[in-house]
C-alpha positions as CSV (number, residue, x, y, z in Angstrom):
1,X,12.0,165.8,-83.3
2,X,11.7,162.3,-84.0
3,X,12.5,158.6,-82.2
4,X,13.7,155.7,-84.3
5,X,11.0,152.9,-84.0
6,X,12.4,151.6,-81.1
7,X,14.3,153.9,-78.8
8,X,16.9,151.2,-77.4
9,X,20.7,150.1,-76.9
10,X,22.8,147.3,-76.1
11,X,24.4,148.7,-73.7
12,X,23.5,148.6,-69.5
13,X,24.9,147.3,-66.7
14,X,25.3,143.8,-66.5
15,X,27.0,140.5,-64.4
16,X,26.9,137.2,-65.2
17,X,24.7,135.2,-62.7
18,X,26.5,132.8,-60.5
19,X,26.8,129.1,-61.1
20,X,25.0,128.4,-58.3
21,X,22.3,131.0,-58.3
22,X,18.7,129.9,-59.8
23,X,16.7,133.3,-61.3
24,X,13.4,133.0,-61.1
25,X,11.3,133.8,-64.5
26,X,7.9,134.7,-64.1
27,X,5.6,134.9,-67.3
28,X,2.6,136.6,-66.5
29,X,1.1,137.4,-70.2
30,X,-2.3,135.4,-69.6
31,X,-1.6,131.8,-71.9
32,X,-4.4,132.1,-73.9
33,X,-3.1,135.0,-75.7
34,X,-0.9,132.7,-77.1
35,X,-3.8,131.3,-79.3
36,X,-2.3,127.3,-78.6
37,X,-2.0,126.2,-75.1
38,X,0.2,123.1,-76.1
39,X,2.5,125.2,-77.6
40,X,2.2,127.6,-75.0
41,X,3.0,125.0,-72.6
42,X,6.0,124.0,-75.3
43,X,7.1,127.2,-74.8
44,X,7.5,127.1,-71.3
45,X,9.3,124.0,-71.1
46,X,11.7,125.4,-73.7
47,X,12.3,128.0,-71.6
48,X,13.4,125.6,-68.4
49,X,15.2,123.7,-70.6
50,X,17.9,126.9,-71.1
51,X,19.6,126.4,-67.8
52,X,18.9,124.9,-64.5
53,X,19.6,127.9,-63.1
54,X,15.9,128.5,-64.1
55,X,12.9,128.9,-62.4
56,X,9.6,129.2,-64.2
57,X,6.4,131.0,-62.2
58,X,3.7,131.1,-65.2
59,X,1.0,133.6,-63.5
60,X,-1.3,135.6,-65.2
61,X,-1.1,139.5,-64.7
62,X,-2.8,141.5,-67.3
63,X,-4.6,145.2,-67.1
64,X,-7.7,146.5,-69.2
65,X,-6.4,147.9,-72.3
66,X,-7.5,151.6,-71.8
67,X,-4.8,151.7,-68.9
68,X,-2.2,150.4,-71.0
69,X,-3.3,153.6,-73.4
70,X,-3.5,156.0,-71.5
71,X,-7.1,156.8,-71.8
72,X,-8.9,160.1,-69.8
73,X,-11.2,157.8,-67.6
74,X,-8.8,154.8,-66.9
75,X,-10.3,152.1,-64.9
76,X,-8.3,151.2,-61.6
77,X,-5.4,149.2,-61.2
78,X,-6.6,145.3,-60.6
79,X,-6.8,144.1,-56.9
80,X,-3.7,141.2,-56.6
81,X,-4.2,137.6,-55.9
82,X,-2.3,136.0,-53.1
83,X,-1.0,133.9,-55.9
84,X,0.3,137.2,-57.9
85,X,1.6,138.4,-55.0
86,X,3.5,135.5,-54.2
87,X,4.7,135.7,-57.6
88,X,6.0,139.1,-58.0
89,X,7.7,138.5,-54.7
90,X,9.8,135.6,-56.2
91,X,10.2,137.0,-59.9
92,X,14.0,138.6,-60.7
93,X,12.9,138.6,-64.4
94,X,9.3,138.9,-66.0
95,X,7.7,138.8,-69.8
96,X,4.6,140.6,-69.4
97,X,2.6,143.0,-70.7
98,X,1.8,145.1,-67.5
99,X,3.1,145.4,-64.4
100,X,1.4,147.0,-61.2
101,X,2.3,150.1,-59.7
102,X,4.0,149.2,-56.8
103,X,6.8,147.2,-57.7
104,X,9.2,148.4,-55.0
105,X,7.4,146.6,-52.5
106,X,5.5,143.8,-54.7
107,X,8.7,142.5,-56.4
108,X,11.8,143.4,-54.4
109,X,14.0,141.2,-56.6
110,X,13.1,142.4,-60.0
111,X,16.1,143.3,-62.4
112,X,14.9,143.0,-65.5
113,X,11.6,143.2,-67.9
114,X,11.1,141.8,-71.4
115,X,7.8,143.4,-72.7
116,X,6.0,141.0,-75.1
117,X,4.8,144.7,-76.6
118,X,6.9,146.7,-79.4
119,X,6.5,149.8,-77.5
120,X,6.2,149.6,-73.7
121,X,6.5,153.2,-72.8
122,X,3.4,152.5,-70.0
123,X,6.3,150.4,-68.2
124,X,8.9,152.4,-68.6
125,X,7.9,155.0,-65.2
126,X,7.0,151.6,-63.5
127,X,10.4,149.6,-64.1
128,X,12.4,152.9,-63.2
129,X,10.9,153.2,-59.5
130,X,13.1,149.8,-59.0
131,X,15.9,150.4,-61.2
132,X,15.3,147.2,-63.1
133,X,15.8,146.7,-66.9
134,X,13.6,146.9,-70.0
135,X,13.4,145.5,-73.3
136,X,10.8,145.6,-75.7
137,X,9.6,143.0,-78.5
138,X,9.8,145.6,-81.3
139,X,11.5,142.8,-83.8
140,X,8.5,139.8,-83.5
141,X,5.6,142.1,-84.7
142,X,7.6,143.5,-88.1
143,X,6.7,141.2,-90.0
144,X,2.8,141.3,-89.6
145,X,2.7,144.9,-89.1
146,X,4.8,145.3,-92.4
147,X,2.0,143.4,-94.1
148,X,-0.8,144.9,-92.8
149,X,1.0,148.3,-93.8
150,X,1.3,147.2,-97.7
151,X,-2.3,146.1,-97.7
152,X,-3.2,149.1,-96.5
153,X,-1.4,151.3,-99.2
154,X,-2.5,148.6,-101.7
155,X,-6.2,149.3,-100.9
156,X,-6.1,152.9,-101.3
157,X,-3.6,152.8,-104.4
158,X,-5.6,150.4,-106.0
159,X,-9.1,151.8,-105.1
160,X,-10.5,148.7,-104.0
161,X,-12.7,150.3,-101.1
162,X,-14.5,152.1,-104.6
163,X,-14.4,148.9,-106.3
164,X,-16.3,147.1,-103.7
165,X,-18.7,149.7,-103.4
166,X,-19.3,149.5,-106.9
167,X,-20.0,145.8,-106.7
168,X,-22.5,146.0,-103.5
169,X,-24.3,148.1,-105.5
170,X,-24.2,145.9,-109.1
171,X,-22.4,148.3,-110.6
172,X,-20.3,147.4,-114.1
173,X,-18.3,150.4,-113.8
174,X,-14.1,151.0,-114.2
175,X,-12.5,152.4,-111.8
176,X,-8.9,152.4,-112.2
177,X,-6.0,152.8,-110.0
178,X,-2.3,153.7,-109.7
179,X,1.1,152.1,-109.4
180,X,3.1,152.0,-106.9
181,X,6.5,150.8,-109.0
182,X,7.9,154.7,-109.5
183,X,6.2,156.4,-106.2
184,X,8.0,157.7,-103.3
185,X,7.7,156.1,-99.4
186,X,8.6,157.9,-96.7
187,X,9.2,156.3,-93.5
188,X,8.9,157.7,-90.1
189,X,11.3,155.8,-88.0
190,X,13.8,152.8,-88.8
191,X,13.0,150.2,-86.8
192,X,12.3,146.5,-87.2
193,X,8.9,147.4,-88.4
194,X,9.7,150.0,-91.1
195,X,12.6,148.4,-91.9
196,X,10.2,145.5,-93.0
197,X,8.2,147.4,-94.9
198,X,11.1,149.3,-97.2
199,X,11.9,145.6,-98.0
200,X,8.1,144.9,-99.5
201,X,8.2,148.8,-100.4
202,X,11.6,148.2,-102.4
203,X,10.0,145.1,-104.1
204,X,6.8,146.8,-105.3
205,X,9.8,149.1,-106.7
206,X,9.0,152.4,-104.9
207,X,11.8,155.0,-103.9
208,X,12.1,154.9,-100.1
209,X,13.2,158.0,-98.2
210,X,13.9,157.5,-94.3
211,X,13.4,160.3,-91.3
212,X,15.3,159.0,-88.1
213,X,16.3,159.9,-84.9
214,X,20.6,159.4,-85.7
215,X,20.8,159.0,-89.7
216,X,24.0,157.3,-90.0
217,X,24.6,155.2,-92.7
218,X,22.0,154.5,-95.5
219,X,21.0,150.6,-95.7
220,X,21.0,149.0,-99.0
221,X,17.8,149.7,-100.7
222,X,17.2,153.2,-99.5
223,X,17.5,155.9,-101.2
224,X,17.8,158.5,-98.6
225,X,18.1,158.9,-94.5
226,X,18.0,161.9,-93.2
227,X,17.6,163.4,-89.1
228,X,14.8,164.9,-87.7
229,X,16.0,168.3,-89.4
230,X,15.0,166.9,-92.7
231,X,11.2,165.7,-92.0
232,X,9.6,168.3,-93.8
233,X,11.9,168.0,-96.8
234,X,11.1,164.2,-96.6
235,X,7.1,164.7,-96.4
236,X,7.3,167.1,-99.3
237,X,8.6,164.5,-101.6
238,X,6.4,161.7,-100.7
239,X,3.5,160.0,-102.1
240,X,3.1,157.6,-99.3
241,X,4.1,158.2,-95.6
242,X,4.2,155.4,-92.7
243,X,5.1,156.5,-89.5
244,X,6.2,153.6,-86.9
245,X,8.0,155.4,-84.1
246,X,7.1,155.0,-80.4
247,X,5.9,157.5,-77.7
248,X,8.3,159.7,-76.6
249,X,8.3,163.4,-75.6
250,X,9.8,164.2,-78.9
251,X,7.2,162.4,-80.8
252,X,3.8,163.5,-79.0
253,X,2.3,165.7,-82.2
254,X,4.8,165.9,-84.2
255,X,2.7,165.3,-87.3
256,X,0.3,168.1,-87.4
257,X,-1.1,170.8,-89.7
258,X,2.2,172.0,-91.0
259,X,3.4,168.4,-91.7
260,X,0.5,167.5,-93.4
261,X,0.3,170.8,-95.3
262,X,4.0,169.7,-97.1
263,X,2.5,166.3,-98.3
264,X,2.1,166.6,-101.7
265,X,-1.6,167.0,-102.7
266,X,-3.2,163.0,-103.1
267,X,-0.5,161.8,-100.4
268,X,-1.7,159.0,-98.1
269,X,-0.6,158.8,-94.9
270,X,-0.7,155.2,-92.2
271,X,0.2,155.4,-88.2
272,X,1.2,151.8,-87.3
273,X,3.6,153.5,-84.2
274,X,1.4,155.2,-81.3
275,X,-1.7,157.5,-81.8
276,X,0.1,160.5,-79.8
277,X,2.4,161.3,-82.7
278,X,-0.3,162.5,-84.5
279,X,-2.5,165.8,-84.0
280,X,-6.1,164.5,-84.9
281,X,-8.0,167.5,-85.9
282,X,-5.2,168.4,-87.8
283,X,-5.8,164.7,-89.7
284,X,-9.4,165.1,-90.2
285,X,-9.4,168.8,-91.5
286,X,-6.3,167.6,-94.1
287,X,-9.1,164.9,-95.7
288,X,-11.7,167.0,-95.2
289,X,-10.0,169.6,-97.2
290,X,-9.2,166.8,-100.0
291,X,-5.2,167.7,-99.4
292,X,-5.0,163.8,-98.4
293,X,-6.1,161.4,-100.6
294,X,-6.5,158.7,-97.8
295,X,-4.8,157.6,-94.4
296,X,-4.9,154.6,-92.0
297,X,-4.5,154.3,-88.6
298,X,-3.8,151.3,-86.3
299,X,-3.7,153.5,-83.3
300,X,-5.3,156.9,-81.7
301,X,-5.5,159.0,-78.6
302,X,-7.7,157.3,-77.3
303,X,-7.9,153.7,-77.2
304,X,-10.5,152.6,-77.9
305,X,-11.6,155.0,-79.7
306,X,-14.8,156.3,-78.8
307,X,-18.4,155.9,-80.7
308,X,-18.8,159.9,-81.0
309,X,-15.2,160.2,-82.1
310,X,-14.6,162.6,-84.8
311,X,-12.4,160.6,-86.8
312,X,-14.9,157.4,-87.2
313,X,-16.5,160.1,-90.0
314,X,-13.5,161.0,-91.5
315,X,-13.6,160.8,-95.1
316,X,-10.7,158.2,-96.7
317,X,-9.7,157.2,-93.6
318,X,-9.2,153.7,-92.7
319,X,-9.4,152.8,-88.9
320,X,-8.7,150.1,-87.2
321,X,-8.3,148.6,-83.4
322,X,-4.3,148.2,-82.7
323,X,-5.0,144.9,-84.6
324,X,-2.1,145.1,-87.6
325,X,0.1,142.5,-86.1
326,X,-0.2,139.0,-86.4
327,X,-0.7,137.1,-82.9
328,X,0.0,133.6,-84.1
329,X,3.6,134.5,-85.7
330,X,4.1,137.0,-82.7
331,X,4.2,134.8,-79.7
332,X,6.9,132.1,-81.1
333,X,9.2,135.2,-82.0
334,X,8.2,137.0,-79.2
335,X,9.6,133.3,-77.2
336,X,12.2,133.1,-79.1
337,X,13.8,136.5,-78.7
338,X,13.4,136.1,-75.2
339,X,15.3,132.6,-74.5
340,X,18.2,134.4,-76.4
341,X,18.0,137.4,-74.2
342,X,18.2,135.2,-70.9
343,X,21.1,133.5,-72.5
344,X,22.6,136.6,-72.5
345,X,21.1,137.7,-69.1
346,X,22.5,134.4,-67.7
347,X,25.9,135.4,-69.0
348,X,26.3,139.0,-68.6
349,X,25.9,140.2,-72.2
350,X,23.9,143.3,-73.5
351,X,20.0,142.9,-73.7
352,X,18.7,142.9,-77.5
353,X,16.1,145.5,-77.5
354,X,17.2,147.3,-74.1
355,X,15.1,150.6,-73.8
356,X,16.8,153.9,-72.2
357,X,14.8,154.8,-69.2
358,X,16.2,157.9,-69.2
């Protein structure tokens, strides 16, 4: 089975706040993420400026990564502040990153969660215990991600990681590669970040096919969208596949041996979604046995990703460390989706990006 990239709706429950009633915001993402601490502090002011029915509590509540992923050995949960706790006690809405476990009785007046991540499945468990709301930030990162996606295909396509290798070792030798105006993308999940890369996809003029969750109708520049049904059918026709879909039950291993057995032979295959879609042995037998010609992956099981890790030795396969979006373009969208969402939360309109806890 398979997730679009961003399992949400715009539907919920919702009331528009009184005229009288001030919401407390608290953004606890620590500043300096934001790369710009004027425009940080820009941000916040833009934020008051929405309503005065807002209150803004900037207080910094972040977790080591390896929690957020999941990893085996997790470090524990970070002892609170007495200035976190104070916060969480006020806070009705919060843009964060992470959020403690015991929210019933750190944040009694929590309703709802904007994520500044695309996929925050580690909240999801978290914001359900208080019945709150969750949205995620799926549409800021597109761009970037979409980017880092074509480069990646470019680089393998192209065989610039040969060409390089040939230069480092003063080598005037050819080595030619292929076009991609003609070739087939599959895409693994149709949200904001897949839908930006058929638009670079579509303007390198390659076919793109679509696997999705609901396959309703087919957007201008696809070819093809087909349910989870057709996956297999998909894989078999395509040169390139780029999976971008977030962590659900239905997605944990769903590309494996058989998947990668109905690639055609040379297919090249990038994981920009979460590293639990995809069965890594199964990965590093497929190009060890030459059936790949190459993959990428931004993500893995476990983040980070071991020294003594199998896949660092993988042969064609580009790794790198959750790093393919672009934190300076990020945070201003990331802002900006979220003002419009308290609009809406201030009047009693549907979230953009509202998960379904389920």
């Amino acid at each position: 089975m398979i997730a679009s990239d961003i399992a949400s709706s715009s539907g919920g429950e919702s009331n528009v706040v009184d005229a009288d009633r001030h919401v407390v915001v608290g953004v606890l993402y620590p500043p300096d993420w934001y790369g710009d601490r004027r425009r940080f502090d820009a941000e916040i002011d833009a934020l008051r400026a929405i309503d005065d029915r807002i209150d803004v509590v900037v207080e910094r509540y972040d977790e080591p990564h390896a929690r957020r992923a999941g990893a085996p050995d997790m470090p524990p949960e970070p002892e609170l502040s007495e200035a976190q706790r104070a916060a969480f006690a006020r806070i009705e809405v919060a843009l964060t990153i992470d959020l403690p476990t015991n929210l019933a009785e750190l944040a009694p007046n929590l309703r709802w969660v904007q994520s500044i991540a695309a996929g925050p499945n580690h909240l999801v468990p978290k914001v359900r215990t208080v019945g709150a709301r969750l949205t995620n930030n799926g549409g800021s990162n597109a761009v970037g991600i979409a980017e880092f996606v074509m480069a990646r295909i470019l680089e393998h396509w192209k065989a610039l990681t040969d060409i390089g290798a040939l230069q480092r070792d003063h080598r005037w030798e050819a080595r030619f590669g292929r076009e991609l105006a003609g070739s087939t993308l599959g895409l693994l999940g149709f949200g904001p970040i897949n839908q930006a890369v058929a638009a670079r996809a579509t303007a390198f003029g390659m076919r793109v096919l679509v696997v999705r969750r609901s396959p309703g109708d087919v957007p201008p520049g696809i070819e093809r969208v087909v349910g989870e049904d057709g996956l297999l059918d998909v894989l078999g026709e395509s040169d390139v596949v780029v999976s971008a879909v977030p962590e659900t039950p239905a997605t944990i291993g769903m590309i494996g041996a058989a998947q990668f057995a109905a690639m055609p032979v040379g297919a090249f295959f990038c994981n920009v979604g979460r590293g639990s879609l995809v069965d890594e042995p199964a990965l590093i037998a497929a190009l060890h046995a030459g059936h790949l010609g190459g993959a990428a992956i931004d993500v893995a099981h476990a983040e980070p990703l071991p020294a003594g890790d199998p896949l660092w030795d993988a042969p064609r396969l580009r790794i790198s460390a959750h790093c393919s979006s672009v934190p300076a373009s990020m945070f201003p969208g990331m802002h900006r989706t979220f003002r419009d969402n308290v609009v809406r939360y201030l009047a009693g309109e549907p979230l953009a990006g509202e998960v379904d806890l389920g």
